[in-house]
N, C-alpha and C positions, 0 to 999 in steps of 0.2 A: 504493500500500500504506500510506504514511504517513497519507494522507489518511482512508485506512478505517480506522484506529488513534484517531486523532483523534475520529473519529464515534465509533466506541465508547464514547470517554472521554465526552464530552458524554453518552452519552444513560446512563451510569452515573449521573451526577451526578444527571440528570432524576429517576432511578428512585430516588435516595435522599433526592431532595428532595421528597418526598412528591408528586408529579404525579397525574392523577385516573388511574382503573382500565385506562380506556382506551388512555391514554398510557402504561401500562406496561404493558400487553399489545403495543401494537403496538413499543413501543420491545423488549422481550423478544426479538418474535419478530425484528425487525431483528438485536439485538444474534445471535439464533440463527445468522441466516443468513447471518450475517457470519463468527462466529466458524466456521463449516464451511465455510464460504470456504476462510479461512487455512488451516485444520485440512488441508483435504485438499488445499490448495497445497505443506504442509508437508510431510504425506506423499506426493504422488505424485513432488515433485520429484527426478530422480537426484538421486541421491546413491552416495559413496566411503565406505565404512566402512573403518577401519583400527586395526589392535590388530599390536605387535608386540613377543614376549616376551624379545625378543633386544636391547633397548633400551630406558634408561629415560628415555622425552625427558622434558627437566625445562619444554617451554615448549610446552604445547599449544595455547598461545591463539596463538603465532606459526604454529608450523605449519600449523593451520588459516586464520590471517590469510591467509598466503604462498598455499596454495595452491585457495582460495575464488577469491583474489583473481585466479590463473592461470586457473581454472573458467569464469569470469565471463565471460570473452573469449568462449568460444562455445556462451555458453545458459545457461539459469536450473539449473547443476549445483551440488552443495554438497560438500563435505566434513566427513567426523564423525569423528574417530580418538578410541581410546577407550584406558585405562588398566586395564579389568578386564575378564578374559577371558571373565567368567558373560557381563556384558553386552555385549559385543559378539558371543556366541555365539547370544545370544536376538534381536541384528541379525538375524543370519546368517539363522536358522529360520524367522524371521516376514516376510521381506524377497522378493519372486520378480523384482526388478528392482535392485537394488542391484548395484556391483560392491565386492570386498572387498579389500583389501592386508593380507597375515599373512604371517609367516614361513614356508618349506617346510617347516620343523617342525612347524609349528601347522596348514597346509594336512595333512599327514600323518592327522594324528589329527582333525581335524574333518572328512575326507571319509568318516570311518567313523559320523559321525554325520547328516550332512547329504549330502542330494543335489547337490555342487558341484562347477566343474573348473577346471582353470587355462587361462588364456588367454593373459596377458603371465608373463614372467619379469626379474626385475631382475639390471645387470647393472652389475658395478663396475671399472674398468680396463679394457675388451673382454672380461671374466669372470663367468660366472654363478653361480661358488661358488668356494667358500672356505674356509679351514681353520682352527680355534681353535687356541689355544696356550694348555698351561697354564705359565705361568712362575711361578718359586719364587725365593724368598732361596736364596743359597749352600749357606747351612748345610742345608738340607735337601734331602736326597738322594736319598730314594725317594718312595713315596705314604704308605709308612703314617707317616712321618713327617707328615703332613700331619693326622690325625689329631685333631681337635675344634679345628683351627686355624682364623683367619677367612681365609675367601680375596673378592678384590674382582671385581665382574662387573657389567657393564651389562644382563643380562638376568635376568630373573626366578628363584626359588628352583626352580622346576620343571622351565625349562630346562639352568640350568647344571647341576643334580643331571643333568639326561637324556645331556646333551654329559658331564659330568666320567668318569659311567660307561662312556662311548663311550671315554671316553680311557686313564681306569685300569685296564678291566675290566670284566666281567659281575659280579665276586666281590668288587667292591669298595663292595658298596652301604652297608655297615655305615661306610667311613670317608665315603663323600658324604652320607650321613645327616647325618656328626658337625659336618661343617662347617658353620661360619657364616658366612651370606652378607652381605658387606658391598656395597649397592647403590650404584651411580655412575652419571653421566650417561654417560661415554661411556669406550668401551677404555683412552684414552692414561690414562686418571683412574684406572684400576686397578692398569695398570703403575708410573703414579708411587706408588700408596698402598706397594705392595711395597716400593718402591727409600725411603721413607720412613719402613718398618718401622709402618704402619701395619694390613697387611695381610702373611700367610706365601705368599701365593700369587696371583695373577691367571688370568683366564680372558679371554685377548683373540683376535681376530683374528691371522694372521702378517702382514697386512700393516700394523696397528695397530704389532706389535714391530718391523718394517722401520723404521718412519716414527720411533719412540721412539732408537732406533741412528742414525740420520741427527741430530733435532733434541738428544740428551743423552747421546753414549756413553759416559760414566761413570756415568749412572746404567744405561743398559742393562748396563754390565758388571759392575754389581752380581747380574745377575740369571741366573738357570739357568732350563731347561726340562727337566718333565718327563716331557711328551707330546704328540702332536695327533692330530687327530680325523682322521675320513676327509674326504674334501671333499664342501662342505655344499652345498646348492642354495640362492641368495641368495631374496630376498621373490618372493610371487608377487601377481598377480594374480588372484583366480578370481570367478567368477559363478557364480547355481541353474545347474544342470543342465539343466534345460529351454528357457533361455531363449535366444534367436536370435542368433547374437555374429556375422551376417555384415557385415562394413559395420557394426559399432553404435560409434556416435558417441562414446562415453565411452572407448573399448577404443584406439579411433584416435585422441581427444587425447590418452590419457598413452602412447601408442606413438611421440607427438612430441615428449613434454616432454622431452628432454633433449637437443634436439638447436638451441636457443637458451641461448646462458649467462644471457641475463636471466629465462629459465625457471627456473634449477636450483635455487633455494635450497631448493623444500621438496625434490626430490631428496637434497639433500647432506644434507637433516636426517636423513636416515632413510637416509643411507650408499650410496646410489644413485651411479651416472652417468645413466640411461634406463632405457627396458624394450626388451624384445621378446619376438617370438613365441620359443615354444618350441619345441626340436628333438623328433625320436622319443626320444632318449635319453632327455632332460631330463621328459618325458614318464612312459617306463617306469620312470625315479627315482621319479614321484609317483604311481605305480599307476595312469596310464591307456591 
């Protein structure tokens, strides 16, 4: 590949260094058949897309470093995780051989758009879901106290607005409107923003506030709670609808990544232990 890189660059040079007609016709049609080489090397190779609104990884060049670099072990796979949801959803549509990693939240609402289904489920602790926790400063006691206050959240403005409503109420859209979302890398960064009066509120996981009471219970006991959600189904898996997932090769490595610890870092980045198949239940959660 490097070496057909290199050809290209030469024969650019050729073509601006004024070479006769001939030489740039044929160097043209080289450099043509080259570059559609790549091109459709680039496109056909699997590939993982991944977008997850429920965290805001601040390091995507590692993620992808991390788990490229796992891909690589068996076969020309890549990985693409993305930061905007328009684009990774215009993956999704144009893609009939791609597998996708999104939230069950976001699997929810893009399978009313797209023909997709879930195949693995992720699973954290021997758990496949989970439950937020909104926690609060002391001094604030109800919701509507909460009211044009900033609250801190590792997930995007559209999620945490979807979860806060799950938490407050159907009738409390007017105070998740008010609030501003102050974005962080990850859960513990939101409960510390709280316990630092940087923030009136957090939106974390319960196992996040477990983990914050074990490494600082002074600062946890700064803090109140005042609600959670129902339990959530963790990231999933899914691929087109159409496409043949018996035995398919990409489905069956990341159904083993986590069962090496020199496999898990991109796991842990994205709050994993492994995947697996899904139950009927887990299933009729995601409308199939």
């Amino acid at each position: 590949m490097e070496v057909l890189r290199k050809r290209i660059n030469t024969l650019k040079k050729q073509i601006l260094s004024g070479k006769s007609i001939s030489s740039f016709l044929a160097a043209s049609l080289f450099f043509y058949f080259i570059i559609s080489v790549l091109s459709a090397k680039e496109i056909t190779a699997p590939t993982i897309y991944f977008y997850n609104p429920e965290a805001n990884i601040n390091n995507f060049a590692l993620l992808k470093k991390e788990t490229d670099s796992y891909l690589s072990k068996f076969g020309d796979y890549s990985f693409q995780p993305f930061n905007d949801k328009n684009i990774f959803e215009d993956s999704v549509s144009g893609n009939k051989e791609a597998l996708f990693i999104l939230s069950s939240w976001h699997y929810n609402t893009l399978r009313e758009k797209y023909p997709v289904k879930p195949v693995l489920i992720g699973v954290s602790k021997g758990k496949s879901t989970h439950k937020k926790v909104l926690s609060v400063k002391k001094n604030i006691k109800n919701i509507t106290s909460l009211k044009g206050k900033k609250i801190a959240s590792a997930g995007n403005r559209e999620y945490t607005r979807n979860i806060l409503m799950q938490i407050m109420g159907i009738n409390s859209g007017e105070i998740a409107d008010s609030l501003k979302i102050m974005p962080v890398p990850k859960d513990i960064d939101a409960l510390m923003a709280v316990g630092f009066g940087m923030a009136a509120a957090a939106l974390t996981t319960e196992e996040s506030l477990g983990k914050l009471r074990k490494m600082n219970p002074k600062h946890y006991q700064r803090l109140g709670q005042l609600g959670r959600s129902r339990e959530l189904l963790l990231s999933v898996v899914a691929v087109p609808r159409h496409l043949n997932t018996d035995d398919h090769p990409l489905i069956r490595i990341l159904s083993k990544m986590g069962t090496e610890s020199k496999n898990k870092n991109m796991l842990r980045m994205i709050g994993l232990d492994g995947w697996r198949t899904l139950t009927q239940k887990e299933l009729d959660i995601l409308g199939q």
